[in-house]
C-alpha positions in Angstrom: 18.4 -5.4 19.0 19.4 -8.5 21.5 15.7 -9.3 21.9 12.8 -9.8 19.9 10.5 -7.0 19.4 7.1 -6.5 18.9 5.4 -4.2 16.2 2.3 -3.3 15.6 0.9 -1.5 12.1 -2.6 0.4 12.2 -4.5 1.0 9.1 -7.7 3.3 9.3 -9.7 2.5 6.3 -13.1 3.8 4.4 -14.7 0.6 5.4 -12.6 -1.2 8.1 -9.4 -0.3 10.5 -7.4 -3.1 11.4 -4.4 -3.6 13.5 -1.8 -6.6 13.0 1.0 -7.5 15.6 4.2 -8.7 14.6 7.4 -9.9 16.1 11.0 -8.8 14.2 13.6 -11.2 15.7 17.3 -10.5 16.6 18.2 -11.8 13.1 15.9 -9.0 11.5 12.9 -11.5 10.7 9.6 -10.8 10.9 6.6 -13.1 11.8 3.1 -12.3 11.9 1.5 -13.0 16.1 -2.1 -12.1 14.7 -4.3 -8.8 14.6 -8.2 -7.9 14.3 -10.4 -5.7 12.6 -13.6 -3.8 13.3 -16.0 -1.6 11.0 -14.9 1.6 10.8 -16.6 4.9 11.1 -16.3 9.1 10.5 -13.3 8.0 7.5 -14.1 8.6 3.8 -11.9 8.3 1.0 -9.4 7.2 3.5 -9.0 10.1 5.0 -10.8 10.9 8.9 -13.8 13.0 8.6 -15.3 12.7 12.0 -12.4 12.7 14.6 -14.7 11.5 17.5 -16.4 8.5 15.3 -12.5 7.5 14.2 -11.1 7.6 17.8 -13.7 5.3 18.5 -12.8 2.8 16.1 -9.2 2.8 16.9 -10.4 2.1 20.1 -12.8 -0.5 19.7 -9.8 -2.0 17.4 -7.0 -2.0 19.8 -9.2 -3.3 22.6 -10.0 -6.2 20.5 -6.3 -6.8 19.2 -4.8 -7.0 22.9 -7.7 -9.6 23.3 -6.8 -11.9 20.3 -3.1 -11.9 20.5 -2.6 -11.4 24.6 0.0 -8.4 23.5 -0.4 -5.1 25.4 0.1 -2.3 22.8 1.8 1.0 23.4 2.9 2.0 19.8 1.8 1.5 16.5 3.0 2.2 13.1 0.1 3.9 11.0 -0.8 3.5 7.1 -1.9 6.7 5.7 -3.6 7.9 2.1 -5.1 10.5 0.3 -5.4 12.2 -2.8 -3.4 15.0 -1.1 -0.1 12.1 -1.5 2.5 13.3 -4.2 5.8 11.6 -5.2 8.5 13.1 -7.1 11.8 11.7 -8.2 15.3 13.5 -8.4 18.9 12.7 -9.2 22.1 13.6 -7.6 24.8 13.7 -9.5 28.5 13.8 -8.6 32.1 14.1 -10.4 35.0 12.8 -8.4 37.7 15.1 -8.0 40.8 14.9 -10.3 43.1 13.2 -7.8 40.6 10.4 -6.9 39.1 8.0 -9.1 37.9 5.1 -6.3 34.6 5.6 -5.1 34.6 5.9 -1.2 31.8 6.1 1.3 32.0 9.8 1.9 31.2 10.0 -2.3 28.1 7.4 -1.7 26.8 9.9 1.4 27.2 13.1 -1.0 25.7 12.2 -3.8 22.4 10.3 -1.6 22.5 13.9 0.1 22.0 16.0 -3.0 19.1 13.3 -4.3 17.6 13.9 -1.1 18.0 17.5 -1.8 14.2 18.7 -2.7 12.1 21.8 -1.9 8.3 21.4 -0.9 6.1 24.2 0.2 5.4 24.5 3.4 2.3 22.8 3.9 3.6 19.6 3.3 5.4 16.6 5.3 7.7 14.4 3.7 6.9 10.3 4.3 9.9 8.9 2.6 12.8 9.1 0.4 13.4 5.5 -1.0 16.7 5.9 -2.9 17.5 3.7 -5.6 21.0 2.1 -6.7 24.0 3.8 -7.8 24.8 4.3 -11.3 28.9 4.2 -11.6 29.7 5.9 -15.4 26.9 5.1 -16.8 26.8 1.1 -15.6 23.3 1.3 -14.0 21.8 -0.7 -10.9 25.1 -0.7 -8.9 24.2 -1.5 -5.0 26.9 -0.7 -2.9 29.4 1.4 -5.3 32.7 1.7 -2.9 35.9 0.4 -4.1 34.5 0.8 -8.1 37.0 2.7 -9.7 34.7 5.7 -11.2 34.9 9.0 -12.7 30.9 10.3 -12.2 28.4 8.6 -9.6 24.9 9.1 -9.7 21.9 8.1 -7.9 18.1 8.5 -7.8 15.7 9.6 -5.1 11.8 9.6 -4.7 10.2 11.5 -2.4 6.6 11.2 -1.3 4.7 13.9 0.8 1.4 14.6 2.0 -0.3 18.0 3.3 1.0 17.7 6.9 -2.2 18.7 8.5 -4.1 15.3 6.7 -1.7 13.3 7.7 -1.7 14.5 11.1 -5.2 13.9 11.4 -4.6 10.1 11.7 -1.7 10.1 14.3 -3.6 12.5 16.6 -6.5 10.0 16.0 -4.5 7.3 17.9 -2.6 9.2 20.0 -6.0 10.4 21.9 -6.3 6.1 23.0 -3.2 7.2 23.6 -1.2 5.4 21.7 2.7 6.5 20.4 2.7 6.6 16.9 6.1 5.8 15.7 6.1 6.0 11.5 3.5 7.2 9.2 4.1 5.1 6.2 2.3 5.6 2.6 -0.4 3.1 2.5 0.4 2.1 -0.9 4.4 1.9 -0.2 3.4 -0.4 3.1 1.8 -2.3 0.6 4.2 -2.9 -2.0 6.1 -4.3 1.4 4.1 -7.3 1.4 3.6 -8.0 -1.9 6.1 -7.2 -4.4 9.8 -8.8 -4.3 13.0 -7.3 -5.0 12.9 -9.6 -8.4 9.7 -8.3 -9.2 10.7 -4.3 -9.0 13.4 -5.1 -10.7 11.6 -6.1 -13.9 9.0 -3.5 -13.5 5.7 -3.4 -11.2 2.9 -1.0 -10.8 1.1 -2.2 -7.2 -2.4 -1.3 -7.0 -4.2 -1.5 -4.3 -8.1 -0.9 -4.1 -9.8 -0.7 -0.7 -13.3 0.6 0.3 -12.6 4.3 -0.1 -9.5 4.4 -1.9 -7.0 2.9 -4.7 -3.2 3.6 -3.7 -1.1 3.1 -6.4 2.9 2.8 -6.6 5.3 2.1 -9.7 8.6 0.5 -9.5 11.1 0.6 -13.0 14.7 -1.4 -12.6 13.6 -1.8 -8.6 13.5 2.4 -8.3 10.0 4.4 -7.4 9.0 6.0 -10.6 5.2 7.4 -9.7 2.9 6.5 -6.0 -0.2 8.4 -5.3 -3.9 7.7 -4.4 -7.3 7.9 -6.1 -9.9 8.7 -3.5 -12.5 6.1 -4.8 -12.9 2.3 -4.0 -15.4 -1.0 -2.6 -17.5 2.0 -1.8 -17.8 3.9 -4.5 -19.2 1.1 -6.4 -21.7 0.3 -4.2 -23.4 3.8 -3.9 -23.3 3.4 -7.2 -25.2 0.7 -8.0 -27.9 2.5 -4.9 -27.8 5.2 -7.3 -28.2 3.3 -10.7 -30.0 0.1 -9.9 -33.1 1.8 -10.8 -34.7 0.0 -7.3 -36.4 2.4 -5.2 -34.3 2.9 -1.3 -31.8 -0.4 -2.2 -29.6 -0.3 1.2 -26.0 -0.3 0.7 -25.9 -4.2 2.1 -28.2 -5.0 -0.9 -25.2 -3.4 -3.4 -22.3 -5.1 -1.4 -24.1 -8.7 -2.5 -24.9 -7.3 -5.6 -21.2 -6.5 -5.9 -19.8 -9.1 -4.6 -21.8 -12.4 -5.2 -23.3 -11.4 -8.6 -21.1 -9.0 -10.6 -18.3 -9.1 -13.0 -16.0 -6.0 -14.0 -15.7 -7.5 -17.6 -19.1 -9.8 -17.6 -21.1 -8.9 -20.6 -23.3 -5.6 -20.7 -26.3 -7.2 -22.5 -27.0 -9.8 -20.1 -30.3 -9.6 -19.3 -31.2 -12.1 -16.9 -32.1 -11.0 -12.8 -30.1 -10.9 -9.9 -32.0 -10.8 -7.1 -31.4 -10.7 -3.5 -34.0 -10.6 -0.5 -33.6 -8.8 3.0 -34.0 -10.3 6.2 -37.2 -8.3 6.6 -38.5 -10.2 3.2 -38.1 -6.8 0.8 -36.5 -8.3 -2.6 -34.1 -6.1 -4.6 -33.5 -7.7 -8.7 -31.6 -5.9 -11.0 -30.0 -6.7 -14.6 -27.1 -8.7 -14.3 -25.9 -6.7 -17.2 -26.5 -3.8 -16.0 -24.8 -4.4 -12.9 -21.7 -5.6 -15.0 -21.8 -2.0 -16.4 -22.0 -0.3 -13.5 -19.1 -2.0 -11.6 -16.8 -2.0 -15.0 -17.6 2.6 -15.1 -16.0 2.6 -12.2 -13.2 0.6 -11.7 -12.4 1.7 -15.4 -12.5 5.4 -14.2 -10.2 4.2 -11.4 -7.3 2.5 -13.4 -7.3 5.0 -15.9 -6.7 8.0 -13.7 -3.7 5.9 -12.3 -2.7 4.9 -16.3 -2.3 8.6 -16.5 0.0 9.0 -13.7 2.3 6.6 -15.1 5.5 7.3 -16.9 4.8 6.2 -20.4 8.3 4.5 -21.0 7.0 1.9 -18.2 4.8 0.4 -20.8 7.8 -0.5 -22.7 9.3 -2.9 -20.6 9.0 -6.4 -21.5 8.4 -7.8 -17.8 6.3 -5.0 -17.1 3.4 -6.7 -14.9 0.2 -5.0 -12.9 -0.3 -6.5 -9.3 -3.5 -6.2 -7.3 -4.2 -6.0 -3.7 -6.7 -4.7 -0.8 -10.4 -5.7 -0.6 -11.6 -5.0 -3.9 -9.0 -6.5 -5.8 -11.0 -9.7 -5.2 -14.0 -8.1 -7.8 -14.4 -11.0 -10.0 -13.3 -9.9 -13.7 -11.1 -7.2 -12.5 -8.0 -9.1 -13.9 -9.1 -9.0 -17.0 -10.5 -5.1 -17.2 -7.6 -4.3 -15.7 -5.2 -6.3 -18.5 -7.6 -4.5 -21.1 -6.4 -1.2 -19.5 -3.2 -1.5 -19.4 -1.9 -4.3 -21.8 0.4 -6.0 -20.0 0.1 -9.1 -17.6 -2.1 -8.6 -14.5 -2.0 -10.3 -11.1 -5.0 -10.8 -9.2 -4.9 -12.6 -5.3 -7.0 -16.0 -5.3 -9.6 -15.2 -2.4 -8.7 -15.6 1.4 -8.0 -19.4 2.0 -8.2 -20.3 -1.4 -7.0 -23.7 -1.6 -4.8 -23.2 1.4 -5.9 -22.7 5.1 -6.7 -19.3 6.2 -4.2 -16.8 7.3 -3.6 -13.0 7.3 -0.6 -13.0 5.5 -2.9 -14.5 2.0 -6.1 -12.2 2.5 -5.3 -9.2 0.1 -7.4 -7.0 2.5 -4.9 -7.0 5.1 -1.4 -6.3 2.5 -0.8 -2.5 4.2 -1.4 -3.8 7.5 1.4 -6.3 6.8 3.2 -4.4 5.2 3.6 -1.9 8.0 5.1 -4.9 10.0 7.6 -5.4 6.7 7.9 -1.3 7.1 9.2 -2.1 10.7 11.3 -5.0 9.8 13.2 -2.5 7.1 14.1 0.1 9.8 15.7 -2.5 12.1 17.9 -3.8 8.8 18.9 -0.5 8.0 20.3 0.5 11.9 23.5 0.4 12.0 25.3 -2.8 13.7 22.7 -5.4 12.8 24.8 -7.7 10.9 26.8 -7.4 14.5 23.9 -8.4 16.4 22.7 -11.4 14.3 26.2 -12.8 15.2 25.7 -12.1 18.2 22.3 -13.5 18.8 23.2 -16.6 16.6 26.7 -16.9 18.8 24.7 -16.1 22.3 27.1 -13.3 22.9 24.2 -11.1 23.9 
């Protein structure tokens, strides 16, 4: 790659679909050109329900994206979730023959080919297999093992698939703009791209990341995968629920979003029993217990974090720089830090809100972290071709 090139990464979402345009430079950097967003419509749970209603909102999306960053798009990478998302690790294991005892590349490519080695029915895609570092006799976390003299080599792989026909649904949904789809990319692996660092794998991470219509979740021990998946609740949820439980007669759904989001507290006390109240253009007035609003948001984001506590490996728990991270939309409900610490005992990090302190940009608004992290997705692919330490030097050099 001589030339700079531009990247795109599409996320269809419960409650919005954004696109954000990137550029990955000859040297393998990546910098964020801009991007835009529009409600979406016919998704659910993160998943399309109404292919018509979705197609729509990719349009309406990529229309407006041209217009704010002057790129013409042709390609997109997409984000893609779902309850039907499963991850699995294995291990490949391998003995060097009697006669050699120096660990070559042909050993590294065997023993990353049996990891990769997994069966799946046949209903299902597989996304990814991240493979993790080589363990050389037992020494663990061993990045590039050739030239260690070594008796056994061993390395692990995690695999993550979907039902092929769901996440089909979403590349045929922008290839009808028509657009060319060029990855599908785990939502909550895109966005572990743009917020976790290599430092912070390595001591131990589980990423959540809780939109409108779903929380993706993926677990990282010594820098390797160790659990990912998707809970298909979010942002959403919560506000049907509080329609459902407010007790207030036909409360609209904008009523429970400021309800949610100007008045609640995932870990604000129960008993409070002072009114929040909030009036409609049309002059209708909604109140409702603050505590009982605390109690509703708190049911459900505590339902949420506990199914993914179950899907964790318990031995995570263990680790002493074990930490919880937070990201999309609803990781900005106030008191969620703290719920979430109460869950899971160990440290929890929770974004400041978009332009917090700081002036604005995409790259600090925790709604937009898969989205970015489809750019990072991008910016991996072009490190891992072969020949690009060649064509930094070259680009640095000008011997294009």
């Amino acid at each position: 790659m001589s030339r700079s090139k531009i990247v795109v990464g599409l996320e269809i979402g419960t409650t919005k679909t954004c696109m954000v345009v990137g550029e990955i430079r000859p040297d393998c950097s990546a910098v964020i050109i801009g991007g835009a967003e529009v409600a979406s419509a016919g998704i659910s749970g993160g998943e399309i329900r109404d292919m018509s209603m979705a197609r729509q909102t990719v349009f309406d999306v990529w229309q407006k994206t041209q217009e704010a960053t002057d790129v013409e798009i042709f390609q997109v990478l997409i984000s893609v979730t779902g309850d039907h998302i499963q991850g699995e690790s294995n291990v490949g294991s391998l003995r060097l023959p009697d006669n050699e005892n120096v660990v070559d590349h042909h050993h590294m490519n065997e023993v990353v080919a049996k990891a990769k080695q997994i069966e799946i029915t046949s209903d299902r895609d597989i996304l990814h297999q991240e493979v993790g570092n080589f363990n050389v006799d037992g020494r663990q976390s061993i990045l590039y093992a050739t030239g260690i003299s070594a008796r056994t080599l061993d390395i692990k792989c995690f695999t993550i698939h979907g039902i092929a026909t769901r996440i089909l649904n979403s590349s045929m949904c922008a290839r009808q703009i028509p657009l060319n789809v060029t990855h599908a990319v785990f939502a909550g692996l895109a966005s572990a791209q743009a917020v976790l660092t290599k430092q912070q794998k390595e001591a131990g991470a589980l990423l959540i990341d809780i939109g409108g219509g779903s929380a993706d979740y993926i677990c990282y021990e010594d820098i390797d995968i160790v659990a990912c998946g998707s809970i298909p609740k979010g942002g959403a949820q919560i506000n049907q629920d509080i329609v459902d439980k407010s007790g207030q007669r036909h409360m609209s759904l904008k009523a429970a979003e400021h309800f949610k989001c100007k008045e609640g507290n995932a870990f604000g006390e129960v008993k409070d029993t002072t009114l929040a109240r909030y009036v409609t253009d049309t002059g209708t007035e909604y109140v409702i217990e603050r505590g009982r609003l605390n109690e509703i948001i708190r049911d459900r984001l505590a339902s949420i974090l506990l199914q993914i506590k179950d899907k964790i490996p318990a031995s995570v728990w263990n680790r002493s720089g074990m930490t919880v991270y937070l990201s999309g939309g609803t990781s900005l409900m106030r008191g969620l830090d703290n719920l979430a610490q109460f869950i899971f005992k160990v440290p929890v990090k929770q974004p400041l809100p978009p332009g917090a302190g700081e002036e604005y940009s995409y790259l600090s608004d925790p709604r937009y972290c898969t989205a970015i992290g489809l750019i990072r997705h991008a910016q991996r692919i072009e490190e891992s071709k072969p020949g690009w330490f060649r064509r930094i030097i070259n680009y640095l050099f000008g011997n294009n």
